[in-house]
C-alpha positions in Angstrom: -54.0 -39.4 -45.3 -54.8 -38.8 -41.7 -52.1 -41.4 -40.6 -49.7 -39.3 -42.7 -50.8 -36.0 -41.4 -50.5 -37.6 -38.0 -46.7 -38.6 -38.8 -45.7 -35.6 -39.8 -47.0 -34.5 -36.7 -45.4 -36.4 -34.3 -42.1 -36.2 -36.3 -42.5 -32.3 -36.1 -43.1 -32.5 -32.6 -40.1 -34.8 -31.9 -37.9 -32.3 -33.9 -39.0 -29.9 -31.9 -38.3 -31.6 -28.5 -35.1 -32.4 -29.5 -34.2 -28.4 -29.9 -36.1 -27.7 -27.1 -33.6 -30.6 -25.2 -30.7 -29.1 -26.8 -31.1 -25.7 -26.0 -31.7 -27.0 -22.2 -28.1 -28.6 -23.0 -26.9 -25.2 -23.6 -27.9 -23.4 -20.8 -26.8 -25.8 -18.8 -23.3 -25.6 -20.2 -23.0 -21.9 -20.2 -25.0 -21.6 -16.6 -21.9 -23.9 -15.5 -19.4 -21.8 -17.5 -21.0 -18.9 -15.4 -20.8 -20.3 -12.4 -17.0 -21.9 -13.6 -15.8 -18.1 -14.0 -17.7 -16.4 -11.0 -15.8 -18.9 -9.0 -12.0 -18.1 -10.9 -13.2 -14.3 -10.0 -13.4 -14.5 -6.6 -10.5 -16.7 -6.5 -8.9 -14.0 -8.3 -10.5 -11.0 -6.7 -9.0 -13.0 -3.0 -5.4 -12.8 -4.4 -5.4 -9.5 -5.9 -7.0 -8.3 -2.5 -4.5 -10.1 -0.3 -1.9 -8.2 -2.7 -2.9 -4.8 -2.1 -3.0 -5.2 1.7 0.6 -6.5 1.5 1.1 -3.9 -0.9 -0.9 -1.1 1.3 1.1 -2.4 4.3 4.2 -1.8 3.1 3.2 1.4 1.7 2.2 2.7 5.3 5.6 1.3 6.9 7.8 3.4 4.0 5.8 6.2 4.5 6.1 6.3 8.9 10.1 4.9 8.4 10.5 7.8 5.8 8.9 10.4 8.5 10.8 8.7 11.3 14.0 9.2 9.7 13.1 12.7 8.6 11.5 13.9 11.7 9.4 16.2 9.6 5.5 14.8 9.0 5.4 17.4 6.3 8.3 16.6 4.1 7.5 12.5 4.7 3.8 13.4 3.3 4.9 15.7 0.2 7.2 13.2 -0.7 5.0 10.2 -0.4 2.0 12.2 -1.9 0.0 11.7 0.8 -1.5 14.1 3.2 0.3 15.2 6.4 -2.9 14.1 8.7 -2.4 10.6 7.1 1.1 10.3 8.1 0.4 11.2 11.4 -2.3 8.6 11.7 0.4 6.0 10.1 2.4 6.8 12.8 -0.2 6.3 15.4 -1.2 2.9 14.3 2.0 1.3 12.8 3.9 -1.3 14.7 7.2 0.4 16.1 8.5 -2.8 16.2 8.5 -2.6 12.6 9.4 0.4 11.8 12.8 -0.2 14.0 13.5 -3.5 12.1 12.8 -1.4 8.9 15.3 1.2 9.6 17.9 -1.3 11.1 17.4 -2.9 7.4 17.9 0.3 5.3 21.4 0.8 7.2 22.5 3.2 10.3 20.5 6.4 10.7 22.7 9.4 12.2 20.9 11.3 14.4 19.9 14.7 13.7 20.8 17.4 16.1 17.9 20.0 17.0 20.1 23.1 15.7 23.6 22.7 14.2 26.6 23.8 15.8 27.1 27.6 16.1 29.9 28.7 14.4 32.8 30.1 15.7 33.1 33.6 16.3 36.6 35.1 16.6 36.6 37.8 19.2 40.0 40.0 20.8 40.5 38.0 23.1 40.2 34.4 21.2 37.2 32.4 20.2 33.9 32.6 21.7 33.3 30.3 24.1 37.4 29.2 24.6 37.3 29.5 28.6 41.0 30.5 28.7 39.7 33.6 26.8 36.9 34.2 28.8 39.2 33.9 32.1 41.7 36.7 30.3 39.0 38.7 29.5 37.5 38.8 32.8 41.1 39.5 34.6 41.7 42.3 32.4 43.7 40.6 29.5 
């Protein structure tokens, strides 16, 4: 009887190693499954990153080309959604070099005058501003 109680023992005991090994097995596995998708994150959080600094960069070059082309640091911010302060710091830090090569993409620019033409006022003796007139007017005419 005590061999048998002793059998049962050791069989028990070997069952019980062998969950005991398997369970090892299985943290192992999902310890290198861990590790397996920490890695893929990083990766993945490295390309995502690199997107949005591409992305960010080419953001901040719209927004200083838009304000170069508008001349107004306002309107460029309202209609980029960003604040005025930011577009004046964009313009303070962003190649010029690129923003040139950015607007010589988008097409020709004309420039904008300061204050548009005056128009012209008729007066007795001709337009405003016609020297002939002004001449006749000072003889007399």
């Amino acid at each position: 009887m005590a061999s048998r109680t002793g059998n049962d023992a050791v069989r028990a005991l070997r069952a019980r190693q062998e969950v005991e090994r398997r369970a090892v097995r299985a943290v192992e596995q999902s310890a290198s499954a861990l590790a397996d998708a920490a890695e893929r994150r990083r990766e993945l959080l490295a390309k995502v990153d690199g997107e949005m600094r591409d992305a960010t960069a080419a953001h901040e070059l719209s927004v200083v080309v838009l304000a170069t082309i508008l001349r107004d640091d306002g309107l460029a911010a309202e209609l980029a959604g960003v604040d005025v302060s930011r577009v004046r710091a964009l313009r303070r830090t962003v190649d010029g070099k690129a923003v040139r090569e950015r607007i010589t993409q988008l097409g020709s620019v004309v420039p904008r005058r300061g204050r548009p033409p005056a128009p012209e006022v008729v007066s007795r003796g001709g337009v405003m501003g016609d020297v002939g007139s002004a001449a006749g007017l000072a003889d007399g005419g």
